[in-house]
Biopython code that builds the backbone (N, CA, C, O; Angstrom):
import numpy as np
from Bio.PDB.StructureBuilder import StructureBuilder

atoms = [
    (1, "UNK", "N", (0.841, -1.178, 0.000)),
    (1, "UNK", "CA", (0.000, 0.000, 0.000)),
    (1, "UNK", "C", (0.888, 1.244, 0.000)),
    (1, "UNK", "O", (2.057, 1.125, 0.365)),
    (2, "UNK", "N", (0.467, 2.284, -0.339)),
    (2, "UNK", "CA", (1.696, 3.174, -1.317)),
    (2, "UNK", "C", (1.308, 4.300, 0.025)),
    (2, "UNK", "O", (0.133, 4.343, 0.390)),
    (3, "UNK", "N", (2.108, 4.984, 0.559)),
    (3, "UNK", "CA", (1.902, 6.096, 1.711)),
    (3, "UNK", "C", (0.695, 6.829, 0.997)),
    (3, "UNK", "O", (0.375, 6.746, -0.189)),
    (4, "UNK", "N", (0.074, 7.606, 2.059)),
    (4, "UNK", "CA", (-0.700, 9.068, 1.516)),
    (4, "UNK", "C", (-0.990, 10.224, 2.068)),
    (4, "UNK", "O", (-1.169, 9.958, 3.256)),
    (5, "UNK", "N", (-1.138, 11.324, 1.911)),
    (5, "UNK", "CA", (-1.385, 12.620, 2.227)),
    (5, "UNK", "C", (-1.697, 12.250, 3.707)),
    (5, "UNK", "O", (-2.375, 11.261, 3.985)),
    (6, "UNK", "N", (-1.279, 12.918, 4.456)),
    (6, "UNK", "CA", (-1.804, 13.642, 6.301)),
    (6, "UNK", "C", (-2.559, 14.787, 6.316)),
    (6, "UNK", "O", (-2.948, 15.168, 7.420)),
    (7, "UNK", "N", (-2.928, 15.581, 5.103)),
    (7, "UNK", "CA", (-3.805, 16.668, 5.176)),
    (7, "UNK", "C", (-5.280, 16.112, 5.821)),
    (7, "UNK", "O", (-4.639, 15.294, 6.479)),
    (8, "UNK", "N", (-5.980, 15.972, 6.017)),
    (8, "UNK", "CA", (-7.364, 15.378, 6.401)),
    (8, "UNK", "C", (-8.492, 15.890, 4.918)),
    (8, "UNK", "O", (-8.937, 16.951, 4.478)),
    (9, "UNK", "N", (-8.558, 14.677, 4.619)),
    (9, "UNK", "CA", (-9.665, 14.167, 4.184)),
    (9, "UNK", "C", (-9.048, 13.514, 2.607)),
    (9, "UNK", "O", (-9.615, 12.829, 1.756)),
    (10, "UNK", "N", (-7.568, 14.102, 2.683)),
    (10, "UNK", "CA", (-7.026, 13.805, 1.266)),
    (10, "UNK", "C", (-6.312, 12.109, 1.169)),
    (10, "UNK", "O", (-5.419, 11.673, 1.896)),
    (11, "UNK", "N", (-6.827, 11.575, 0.356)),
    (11, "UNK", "CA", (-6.259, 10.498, -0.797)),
    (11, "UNK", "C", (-5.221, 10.076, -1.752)),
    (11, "UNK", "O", (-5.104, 8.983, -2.307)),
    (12, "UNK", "N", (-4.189, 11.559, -1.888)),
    (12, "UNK", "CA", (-3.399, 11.906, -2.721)),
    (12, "UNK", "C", (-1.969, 10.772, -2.072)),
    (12, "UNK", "O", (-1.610, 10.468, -0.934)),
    (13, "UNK", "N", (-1.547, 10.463, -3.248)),
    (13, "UNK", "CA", (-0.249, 9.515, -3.068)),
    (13, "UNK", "C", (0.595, 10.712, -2.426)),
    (13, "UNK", "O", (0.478, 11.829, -2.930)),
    (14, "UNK", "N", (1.487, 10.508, -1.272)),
    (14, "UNK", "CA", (2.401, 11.436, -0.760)),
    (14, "UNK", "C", (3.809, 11.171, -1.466)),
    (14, "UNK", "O", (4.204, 10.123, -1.975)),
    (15, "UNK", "N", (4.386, 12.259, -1.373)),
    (15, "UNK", "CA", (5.451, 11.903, -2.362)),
    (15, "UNK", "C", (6.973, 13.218, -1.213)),
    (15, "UNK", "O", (8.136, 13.464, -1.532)),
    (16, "UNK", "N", (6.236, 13.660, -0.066)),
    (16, "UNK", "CA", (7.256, 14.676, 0.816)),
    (16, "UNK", "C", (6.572, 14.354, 1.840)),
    (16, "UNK", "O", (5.363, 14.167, 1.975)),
    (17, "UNK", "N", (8.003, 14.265, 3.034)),
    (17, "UNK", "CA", (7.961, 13.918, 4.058)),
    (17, "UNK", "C", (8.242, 14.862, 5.159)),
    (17, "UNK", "O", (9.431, 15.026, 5.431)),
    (18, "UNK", "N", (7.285, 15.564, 5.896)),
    (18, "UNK", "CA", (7.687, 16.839, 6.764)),
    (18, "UNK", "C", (8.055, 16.578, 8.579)),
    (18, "UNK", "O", (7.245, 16.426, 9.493)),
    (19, "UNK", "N", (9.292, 16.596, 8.623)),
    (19, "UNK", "CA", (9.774, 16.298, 9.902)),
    (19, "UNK", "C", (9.640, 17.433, 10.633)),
    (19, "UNK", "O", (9.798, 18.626, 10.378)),
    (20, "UNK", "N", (9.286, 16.761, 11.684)),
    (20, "UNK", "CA", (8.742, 17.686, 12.788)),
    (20, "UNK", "C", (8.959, 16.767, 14.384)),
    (20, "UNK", "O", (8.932, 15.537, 14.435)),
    (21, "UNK", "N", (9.221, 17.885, 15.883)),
    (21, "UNK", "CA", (8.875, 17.492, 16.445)),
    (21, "UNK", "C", (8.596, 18.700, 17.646)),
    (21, "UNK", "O", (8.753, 19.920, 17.615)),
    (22, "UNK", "N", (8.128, 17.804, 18.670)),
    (22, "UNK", "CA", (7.566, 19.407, 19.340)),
    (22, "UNK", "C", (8.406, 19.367, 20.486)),
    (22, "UNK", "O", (8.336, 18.397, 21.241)),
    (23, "UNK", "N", (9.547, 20.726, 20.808)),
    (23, "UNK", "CA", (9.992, 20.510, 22.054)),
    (23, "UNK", "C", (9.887, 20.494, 23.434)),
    (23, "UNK", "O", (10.711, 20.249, 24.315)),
    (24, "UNK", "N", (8.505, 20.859, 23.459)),
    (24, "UNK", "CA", (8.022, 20.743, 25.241)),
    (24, "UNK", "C", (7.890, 18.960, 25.303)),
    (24, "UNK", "O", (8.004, 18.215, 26.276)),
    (25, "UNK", "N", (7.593, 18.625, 23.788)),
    (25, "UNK", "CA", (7.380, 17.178, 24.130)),
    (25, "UNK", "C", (8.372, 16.052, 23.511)),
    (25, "UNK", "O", (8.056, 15.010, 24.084)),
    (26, "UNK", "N", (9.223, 15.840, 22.778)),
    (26, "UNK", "CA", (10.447, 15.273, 22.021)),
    (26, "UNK", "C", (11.783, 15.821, 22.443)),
    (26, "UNK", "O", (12.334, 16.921, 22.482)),
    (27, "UNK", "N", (11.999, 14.854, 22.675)),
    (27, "UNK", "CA", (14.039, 15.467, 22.723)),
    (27, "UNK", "C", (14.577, 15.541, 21.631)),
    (27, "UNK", "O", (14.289, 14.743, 20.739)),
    (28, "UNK", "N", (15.490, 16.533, 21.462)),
    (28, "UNK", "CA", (16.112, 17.266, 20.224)),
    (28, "UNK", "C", (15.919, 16.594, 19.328)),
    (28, "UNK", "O", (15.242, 17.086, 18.425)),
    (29, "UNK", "N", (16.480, 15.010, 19.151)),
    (29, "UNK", "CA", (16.796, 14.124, 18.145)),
    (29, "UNK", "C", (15.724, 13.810, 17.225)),
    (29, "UNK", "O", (15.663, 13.959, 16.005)),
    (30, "UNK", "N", (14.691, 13.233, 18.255)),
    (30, "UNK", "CA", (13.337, 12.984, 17.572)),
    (30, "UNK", "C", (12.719, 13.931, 16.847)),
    (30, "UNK", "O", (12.555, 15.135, 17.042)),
    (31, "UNK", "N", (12.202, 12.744, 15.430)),
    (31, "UNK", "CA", (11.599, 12.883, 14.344)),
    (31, "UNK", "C", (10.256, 12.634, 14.061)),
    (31, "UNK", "O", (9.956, 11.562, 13.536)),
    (32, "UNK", "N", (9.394, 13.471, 14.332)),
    (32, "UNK", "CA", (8.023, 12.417, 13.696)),
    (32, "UNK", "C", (7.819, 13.325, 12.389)),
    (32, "UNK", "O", (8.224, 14.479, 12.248)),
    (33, "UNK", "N", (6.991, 12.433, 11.323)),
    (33, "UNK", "CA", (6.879, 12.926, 10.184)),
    (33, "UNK", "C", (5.144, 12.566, 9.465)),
    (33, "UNK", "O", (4.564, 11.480, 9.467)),
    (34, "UNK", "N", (4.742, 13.661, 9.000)),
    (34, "UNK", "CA", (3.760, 13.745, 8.220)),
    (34, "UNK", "C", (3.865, 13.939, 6.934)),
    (34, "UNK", "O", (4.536, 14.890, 6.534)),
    (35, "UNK", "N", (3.226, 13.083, 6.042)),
    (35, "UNK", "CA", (3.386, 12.814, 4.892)),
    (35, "UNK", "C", (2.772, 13.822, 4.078)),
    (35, "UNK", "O", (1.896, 14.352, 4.762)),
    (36, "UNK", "N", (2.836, 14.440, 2.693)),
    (36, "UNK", "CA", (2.535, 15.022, 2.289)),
    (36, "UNK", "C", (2.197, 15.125, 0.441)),
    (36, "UNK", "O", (3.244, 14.783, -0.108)),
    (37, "UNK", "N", (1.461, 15.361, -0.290)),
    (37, "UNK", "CA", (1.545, 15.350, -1.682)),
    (37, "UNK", "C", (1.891, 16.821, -2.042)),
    (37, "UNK", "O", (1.931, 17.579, -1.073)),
    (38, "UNK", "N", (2.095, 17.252, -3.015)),
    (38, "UNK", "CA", (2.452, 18.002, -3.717)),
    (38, "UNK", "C", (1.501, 19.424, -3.126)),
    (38, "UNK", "O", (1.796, 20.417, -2.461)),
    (39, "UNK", "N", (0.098, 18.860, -3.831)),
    (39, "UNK", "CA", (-0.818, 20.238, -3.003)),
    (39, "UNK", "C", (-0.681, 20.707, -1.456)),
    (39, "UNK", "O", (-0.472, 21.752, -0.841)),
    (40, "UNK", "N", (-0.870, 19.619, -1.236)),
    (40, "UNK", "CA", (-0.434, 20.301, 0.810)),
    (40, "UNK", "C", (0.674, 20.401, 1.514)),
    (40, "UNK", "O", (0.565, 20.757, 2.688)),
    (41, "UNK", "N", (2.121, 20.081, 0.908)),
    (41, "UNK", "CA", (3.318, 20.343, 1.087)),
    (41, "UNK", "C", (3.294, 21.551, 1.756)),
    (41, "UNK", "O", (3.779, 21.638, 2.883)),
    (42, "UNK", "N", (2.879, 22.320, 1.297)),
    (42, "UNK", "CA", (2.678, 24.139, 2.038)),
    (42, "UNK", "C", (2.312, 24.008, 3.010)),
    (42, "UNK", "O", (2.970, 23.938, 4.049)),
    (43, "UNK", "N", (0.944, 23.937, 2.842)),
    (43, "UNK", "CA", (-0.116, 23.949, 3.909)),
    (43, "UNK", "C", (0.514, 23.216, 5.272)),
    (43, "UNK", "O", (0.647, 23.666, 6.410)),
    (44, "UNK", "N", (0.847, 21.920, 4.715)),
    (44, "UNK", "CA", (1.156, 21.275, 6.173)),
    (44, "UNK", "C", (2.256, 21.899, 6.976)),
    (44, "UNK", "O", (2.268, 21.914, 8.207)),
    (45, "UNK", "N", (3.177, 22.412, 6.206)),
    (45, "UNK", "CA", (4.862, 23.212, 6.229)),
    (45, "UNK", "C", (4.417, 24.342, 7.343)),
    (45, "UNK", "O", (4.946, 24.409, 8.453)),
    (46, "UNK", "N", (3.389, 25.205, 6.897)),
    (46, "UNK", "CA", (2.871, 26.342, 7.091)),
    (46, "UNK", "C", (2.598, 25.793, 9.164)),
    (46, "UNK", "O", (3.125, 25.925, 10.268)),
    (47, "UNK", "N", (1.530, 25.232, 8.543)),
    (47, "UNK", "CA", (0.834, 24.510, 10.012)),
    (47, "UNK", "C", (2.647, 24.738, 11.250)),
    (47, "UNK", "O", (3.277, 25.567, 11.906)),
    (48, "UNK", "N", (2.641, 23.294, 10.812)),
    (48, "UNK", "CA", (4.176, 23.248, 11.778)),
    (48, "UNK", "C", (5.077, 24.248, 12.140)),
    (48, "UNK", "O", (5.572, 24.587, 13.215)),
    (49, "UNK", "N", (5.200, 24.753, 10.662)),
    (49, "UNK", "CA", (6.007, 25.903, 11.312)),
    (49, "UNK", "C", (5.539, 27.427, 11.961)),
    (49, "UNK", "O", (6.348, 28.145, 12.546)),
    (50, "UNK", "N", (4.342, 27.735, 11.793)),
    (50, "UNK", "CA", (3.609, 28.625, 12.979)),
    (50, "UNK", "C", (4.207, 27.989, 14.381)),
    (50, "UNK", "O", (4.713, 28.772, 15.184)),
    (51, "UNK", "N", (4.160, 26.689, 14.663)),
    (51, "UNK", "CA", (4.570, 26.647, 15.803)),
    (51, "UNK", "C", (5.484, 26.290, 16.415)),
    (51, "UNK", "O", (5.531, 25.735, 17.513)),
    (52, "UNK", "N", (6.943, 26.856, 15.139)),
    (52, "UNK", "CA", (8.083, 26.172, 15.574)),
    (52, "UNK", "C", (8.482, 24.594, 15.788)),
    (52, "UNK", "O", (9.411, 24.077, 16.408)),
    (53, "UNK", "N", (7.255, 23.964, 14.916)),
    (53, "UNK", "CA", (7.728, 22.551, 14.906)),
    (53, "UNK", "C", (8.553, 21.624, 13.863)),
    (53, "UNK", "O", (9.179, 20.566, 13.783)),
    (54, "UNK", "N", (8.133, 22.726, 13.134)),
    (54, "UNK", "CA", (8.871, 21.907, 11.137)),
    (54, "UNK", "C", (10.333, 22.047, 11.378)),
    (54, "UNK", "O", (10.783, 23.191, 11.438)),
    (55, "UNK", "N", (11.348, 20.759, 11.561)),
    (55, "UNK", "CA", (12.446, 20.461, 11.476)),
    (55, "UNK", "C", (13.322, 20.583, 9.938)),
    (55, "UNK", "O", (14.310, 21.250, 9.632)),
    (56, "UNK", "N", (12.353, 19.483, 9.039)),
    (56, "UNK", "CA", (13.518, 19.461, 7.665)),
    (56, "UNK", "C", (11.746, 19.076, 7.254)),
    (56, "UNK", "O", (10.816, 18.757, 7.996)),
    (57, "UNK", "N", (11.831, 19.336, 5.286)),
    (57, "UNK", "CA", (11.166, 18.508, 4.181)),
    (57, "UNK", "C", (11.985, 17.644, 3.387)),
    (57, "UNK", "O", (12.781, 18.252, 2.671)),
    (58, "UNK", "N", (12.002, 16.897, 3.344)),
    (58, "UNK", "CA", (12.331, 15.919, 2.346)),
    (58, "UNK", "C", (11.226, 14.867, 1.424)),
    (58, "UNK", "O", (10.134, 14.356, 1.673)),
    (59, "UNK", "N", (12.228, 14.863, 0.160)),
    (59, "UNK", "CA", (11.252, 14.035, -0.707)),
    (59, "UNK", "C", (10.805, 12.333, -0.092)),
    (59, "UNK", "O", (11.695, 11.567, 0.278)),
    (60, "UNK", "N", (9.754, 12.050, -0.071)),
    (60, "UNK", "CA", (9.642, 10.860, 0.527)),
    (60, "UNK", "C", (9.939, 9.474, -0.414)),
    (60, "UNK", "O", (9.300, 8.989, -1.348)),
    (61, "UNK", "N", (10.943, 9.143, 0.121)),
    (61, "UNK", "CA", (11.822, 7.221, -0.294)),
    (61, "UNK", "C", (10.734, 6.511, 0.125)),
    (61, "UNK", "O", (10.266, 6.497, 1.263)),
    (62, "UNK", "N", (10.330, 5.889, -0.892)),
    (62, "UNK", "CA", (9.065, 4.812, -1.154)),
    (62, "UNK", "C", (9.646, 3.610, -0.706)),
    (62, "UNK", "O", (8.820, 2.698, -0.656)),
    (63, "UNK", "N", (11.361, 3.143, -0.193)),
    (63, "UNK", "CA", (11.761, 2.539, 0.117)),
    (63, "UNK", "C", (11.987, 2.291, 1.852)),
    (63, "UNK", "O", (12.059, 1.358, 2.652)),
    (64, "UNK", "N", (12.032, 3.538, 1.829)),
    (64, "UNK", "CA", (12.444, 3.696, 3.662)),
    (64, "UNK", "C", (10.714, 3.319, 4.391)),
    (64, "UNK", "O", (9.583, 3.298, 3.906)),
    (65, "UNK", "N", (11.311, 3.052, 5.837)),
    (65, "UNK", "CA", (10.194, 3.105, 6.557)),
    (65, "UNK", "C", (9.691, 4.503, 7.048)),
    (65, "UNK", "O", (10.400, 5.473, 7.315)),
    (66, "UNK", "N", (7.971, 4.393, 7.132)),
    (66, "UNK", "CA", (7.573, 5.520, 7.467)),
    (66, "UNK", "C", (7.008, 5.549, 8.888)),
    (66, "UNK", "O", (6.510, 4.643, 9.557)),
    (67, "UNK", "N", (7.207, 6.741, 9.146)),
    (67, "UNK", "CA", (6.778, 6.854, 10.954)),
    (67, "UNK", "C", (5.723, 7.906, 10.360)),
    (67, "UNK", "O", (5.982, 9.081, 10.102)),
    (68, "UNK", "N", (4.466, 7.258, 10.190)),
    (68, "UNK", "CA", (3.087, 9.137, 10.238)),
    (68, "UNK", "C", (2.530, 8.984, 11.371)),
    (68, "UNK", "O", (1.304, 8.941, 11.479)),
    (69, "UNK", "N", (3.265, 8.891, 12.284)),
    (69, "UNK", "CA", (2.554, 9.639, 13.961)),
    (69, "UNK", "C", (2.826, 10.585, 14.316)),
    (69, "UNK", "O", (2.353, 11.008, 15.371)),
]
sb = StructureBuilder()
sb.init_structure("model")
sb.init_model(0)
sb.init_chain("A")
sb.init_seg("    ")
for serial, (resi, resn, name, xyz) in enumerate(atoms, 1):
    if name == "N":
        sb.init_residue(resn, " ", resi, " ")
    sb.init_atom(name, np.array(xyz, "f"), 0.0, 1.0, " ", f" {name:<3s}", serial, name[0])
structure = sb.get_structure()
């Protein structure tokens, strides 16, 4: 089964992976990541980083394992 969008309500094959974590609650290192397609790449970017949570984007490896928690 092929990853997909974390925007809510979307279907879209994700193809970017937006690392994030929150520091009142993650230690430095930690990564969690929400997946993203092309259209909501922003949007989600946007979200996180209002609150100082968006770490890195990267294109998402259809090979690697995914963490979308």
């Amino acid at each position: 089964m092929s990853p997909i969008c974390s925007a809510k309500g979307c279907q879209a094959p994700a193809v970017w992976s937006l690392l994030w974590n929150n520091p009142k609650l993650h230690t430095p290192d930690r990564r969690k990541s929400w997946l993203a397609c092309d259209e909501h790449r922003t949007s989600l970017g946007d979200f996180l980083g209002a609150r100082g949570f968006l770490r890195d984007v990267e294109p998402l490896d259809p090979s690697g394992p995914v963490d979308a928690g």
